[in-house]
C-alpha positions in Angstrom: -14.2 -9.9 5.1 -15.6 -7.2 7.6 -14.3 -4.0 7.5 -14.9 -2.1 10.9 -14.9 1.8 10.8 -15.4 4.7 13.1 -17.9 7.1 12.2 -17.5 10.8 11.3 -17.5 13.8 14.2 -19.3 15.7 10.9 -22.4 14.4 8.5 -24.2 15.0 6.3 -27.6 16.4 6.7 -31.0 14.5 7.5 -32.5 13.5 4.0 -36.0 14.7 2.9 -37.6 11.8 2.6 -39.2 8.8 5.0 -37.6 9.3 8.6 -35.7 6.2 10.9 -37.5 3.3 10.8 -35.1 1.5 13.8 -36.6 -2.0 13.0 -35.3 -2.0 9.0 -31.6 -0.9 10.5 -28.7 -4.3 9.8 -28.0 -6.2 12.9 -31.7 -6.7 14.6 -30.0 -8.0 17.3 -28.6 -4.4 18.6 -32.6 -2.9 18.3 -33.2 -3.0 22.1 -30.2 -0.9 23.0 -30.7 1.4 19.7 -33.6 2.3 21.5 -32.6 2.7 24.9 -29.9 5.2 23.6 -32.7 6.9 20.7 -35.1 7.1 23.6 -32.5 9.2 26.4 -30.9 11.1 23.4 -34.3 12.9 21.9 -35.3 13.4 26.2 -32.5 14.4 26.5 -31.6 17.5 23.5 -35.6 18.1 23.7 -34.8 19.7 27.4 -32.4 21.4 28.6 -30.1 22.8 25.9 -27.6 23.7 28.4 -27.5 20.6 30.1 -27.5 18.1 26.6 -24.3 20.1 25.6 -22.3 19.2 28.7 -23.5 16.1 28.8 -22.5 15.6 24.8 -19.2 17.9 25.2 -20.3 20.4 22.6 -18.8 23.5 22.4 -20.9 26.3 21.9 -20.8 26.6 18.4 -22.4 23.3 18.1 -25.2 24.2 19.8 -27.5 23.3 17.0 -27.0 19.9 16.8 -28.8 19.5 20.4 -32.1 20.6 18.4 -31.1 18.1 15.9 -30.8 15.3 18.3 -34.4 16.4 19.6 -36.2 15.7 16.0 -34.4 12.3 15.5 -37.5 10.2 15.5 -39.0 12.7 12.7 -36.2 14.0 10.7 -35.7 12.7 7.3 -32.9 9.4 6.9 -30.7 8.7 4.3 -27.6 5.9 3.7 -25.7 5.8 6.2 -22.7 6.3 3.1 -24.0 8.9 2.7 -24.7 10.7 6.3 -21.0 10.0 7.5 -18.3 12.6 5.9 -14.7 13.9 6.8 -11.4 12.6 5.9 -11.8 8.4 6.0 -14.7 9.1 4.1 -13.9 11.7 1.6 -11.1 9.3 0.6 -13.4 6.5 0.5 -15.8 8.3 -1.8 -18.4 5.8 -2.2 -20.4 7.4 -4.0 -17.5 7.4 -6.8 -17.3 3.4 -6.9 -18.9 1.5 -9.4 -21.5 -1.2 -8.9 -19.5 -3.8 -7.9 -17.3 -2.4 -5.4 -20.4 -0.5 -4.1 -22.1 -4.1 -3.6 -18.9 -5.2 -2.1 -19.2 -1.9 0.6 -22.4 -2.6 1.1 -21.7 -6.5 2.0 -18.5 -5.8 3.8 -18.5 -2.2 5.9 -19.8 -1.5 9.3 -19.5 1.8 10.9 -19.2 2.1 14.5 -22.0 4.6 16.3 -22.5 5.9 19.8 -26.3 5.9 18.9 -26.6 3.2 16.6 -24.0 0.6 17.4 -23.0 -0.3 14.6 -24.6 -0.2 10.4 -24.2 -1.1 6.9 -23.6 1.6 4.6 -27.2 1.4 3.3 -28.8 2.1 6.5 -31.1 5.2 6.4 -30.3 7.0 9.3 -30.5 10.6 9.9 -27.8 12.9 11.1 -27.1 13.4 14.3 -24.4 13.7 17.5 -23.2 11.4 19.7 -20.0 10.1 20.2 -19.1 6.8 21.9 -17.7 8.5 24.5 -20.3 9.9 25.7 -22.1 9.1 29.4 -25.8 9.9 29.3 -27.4 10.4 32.6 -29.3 7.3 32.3 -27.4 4.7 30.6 -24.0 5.5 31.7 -21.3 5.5 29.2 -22.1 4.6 26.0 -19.3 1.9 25.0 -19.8 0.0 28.3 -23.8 0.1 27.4 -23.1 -1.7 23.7 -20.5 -4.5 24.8 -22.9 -7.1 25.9 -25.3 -6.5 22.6 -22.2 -6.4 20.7 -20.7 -9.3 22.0 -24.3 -11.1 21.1 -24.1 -9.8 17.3 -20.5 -9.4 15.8 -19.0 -12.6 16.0 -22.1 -13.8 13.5 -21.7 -10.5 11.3 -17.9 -11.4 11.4 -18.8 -14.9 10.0 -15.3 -16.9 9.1 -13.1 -15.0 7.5 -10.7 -11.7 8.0 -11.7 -8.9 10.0 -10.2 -5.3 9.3 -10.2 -3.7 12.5 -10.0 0.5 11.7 -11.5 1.8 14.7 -10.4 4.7 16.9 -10.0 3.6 20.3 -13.3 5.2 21.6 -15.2 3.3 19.3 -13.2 -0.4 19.3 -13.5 -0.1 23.0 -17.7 -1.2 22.2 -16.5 -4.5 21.1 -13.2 -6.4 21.1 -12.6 -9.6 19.4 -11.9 -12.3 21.2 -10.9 -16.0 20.6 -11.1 -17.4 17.4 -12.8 -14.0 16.0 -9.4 -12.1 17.4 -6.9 -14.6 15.8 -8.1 -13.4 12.0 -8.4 -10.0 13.2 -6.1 -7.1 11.7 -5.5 -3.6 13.1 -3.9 -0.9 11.4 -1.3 2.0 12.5 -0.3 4.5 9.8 3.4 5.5 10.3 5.4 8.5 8.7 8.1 5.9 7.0 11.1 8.3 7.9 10.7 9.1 11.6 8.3 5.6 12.2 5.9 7.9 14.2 2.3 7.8 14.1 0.0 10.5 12.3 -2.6 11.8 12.7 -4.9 13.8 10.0 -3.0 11.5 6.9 -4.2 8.1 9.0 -7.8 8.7 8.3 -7.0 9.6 4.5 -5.0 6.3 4.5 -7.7 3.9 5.7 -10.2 5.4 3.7 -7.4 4.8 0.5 -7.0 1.3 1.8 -10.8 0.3 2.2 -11.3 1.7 -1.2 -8.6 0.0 -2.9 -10.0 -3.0 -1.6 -12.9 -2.4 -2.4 -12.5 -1.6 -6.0 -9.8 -4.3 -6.5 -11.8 -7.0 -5.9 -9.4 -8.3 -3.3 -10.8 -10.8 -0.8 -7.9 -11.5 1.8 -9.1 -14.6 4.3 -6.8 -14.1 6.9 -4.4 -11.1 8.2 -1.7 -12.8 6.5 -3.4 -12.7 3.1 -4.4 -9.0 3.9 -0.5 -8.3 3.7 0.2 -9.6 0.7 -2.6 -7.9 -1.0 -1.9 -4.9 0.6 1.6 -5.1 -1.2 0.0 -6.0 -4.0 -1.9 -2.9 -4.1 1.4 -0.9 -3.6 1.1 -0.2 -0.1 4.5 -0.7 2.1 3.2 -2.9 4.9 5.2 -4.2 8.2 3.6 -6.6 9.9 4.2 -9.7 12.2 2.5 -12.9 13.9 1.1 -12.6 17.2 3.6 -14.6 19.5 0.2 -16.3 20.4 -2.8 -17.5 19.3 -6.1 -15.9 19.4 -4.5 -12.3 19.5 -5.0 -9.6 16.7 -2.2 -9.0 14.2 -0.9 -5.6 13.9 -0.4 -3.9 10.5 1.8 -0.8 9.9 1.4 0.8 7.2 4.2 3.5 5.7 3.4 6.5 4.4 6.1 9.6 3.6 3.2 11.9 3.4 2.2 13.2 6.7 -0.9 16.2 6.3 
């Protein structure tokens, strides 16, 4: 199973110890365009402040994290489970699981990056901004620069089995299964069960419930149709249906009666 996340607008601070080695980051494949985006992002933030912020869409009071961006080649890196915070995250709380589940995290997530592409949970990375929907001057927009690499990697990092598709839009626009990879693909939607109608703030704290929950459960679903039933298991309340054809994602809804 290969769980797919976004990232977090927030994170953590740069750790104190050895900075970004790019070449010791999961998926090798993605270290040319790592570095294409690394190498416009420092130019970029080390210059013009004014400039990198429009460019990034950072209000004011973010100015800082241009200088930030500047010293990403130097500043210290830590895992990347433990850089990426917010919501998903905080109800993930890996740093709560025990070994097992934190092996099983390790082995099975993949956060989505506007810089990075995409890493494992034990990448050292250090903090820094910039969203997938960014266009640098350069390189263009960001998810249009990682679909070719992408396409190249994933379907290998996805190997046989289930694929748990959480992504925000921005970021699943980088790579979208397709073929084979797409047929044993889920995506999730977190409905308020009364009204049916999607929310917002409580979808994040769901995923991260969900990922966890697998995660600690042991759970191993193959398929999207085994994800159901071990979602139910788990005492989630879980709609779902068959594509009407083959090779298409399945979509999950998922209930909640909480909404905030």
């Amino acid at each position: 199973m290969l769980v797919l996340l976004p990232p977090s607008e927030g994170k953590a601070p740069s750790g104190s110890g050895a900075p970004l080695k790019l070449e010791s980051l999961s998926l090798p494949g993605l270290g040319e365009a790592r570095a294409a985006v690394l190498d416009e992002l420092v130019e970029l933030c080390a210059g013009d402040e004014d400039r990198a912020r429009a460019v990034l869409g950072l209000s004011e009071g973010l100015r800082g994290e241009i200088a930030k961006n500047a010293e990403l080649r130097t500043a210290g890196a830590r895992p990347a489970g433990e850089v990426y915070t917010g919501v998903l995250y905080d109800a993930l709380d890996l740093a709560s699981l025990d070994s097992a589940a934190r092996q099983r995290a390790a082995d099975r997530l993949l956060v989505f990056s506007g810089l990075w592409g995409a890493v494992r949970m034990t990448d050292e990375i250090p903090s820094y901004r910039c969203s997938m929907g960014v266009k640098l001057p350069g390189l263009g927009a960001l998810a249009a620069h990682w679909r070719a690499p992408m396409a190249a990697v994933l379907p290998e990092a996805a190997g046989d089995g289930l694929v748990l598709d959480l992504r925000s839009s921005a970021y699943a626009a980088a790579w979208k299964p397709k073929g084979e990879v797409a047929g044993r693909t889920a995506t999730v939607r977190v409905l308020h069960a009364p009204t049916r109608k999607v929310v917002s703030h409580f979808n994040k704290a769901t995923k991260g419930r969900i990922v966890r929950s697998l995660l600690t459960s042991g759970a191993a679903p193959g398929n999207p149709a085994e994800l159901v039933a071990a979602l139910r298991d788990l005492g989630y309340e879980v709609e779902a249906e068959a594509p009407a054809k083959a090779g298409r994602p399945w979509s999950l809804d998922v209930l909640v009666n909480e909404v905030h």
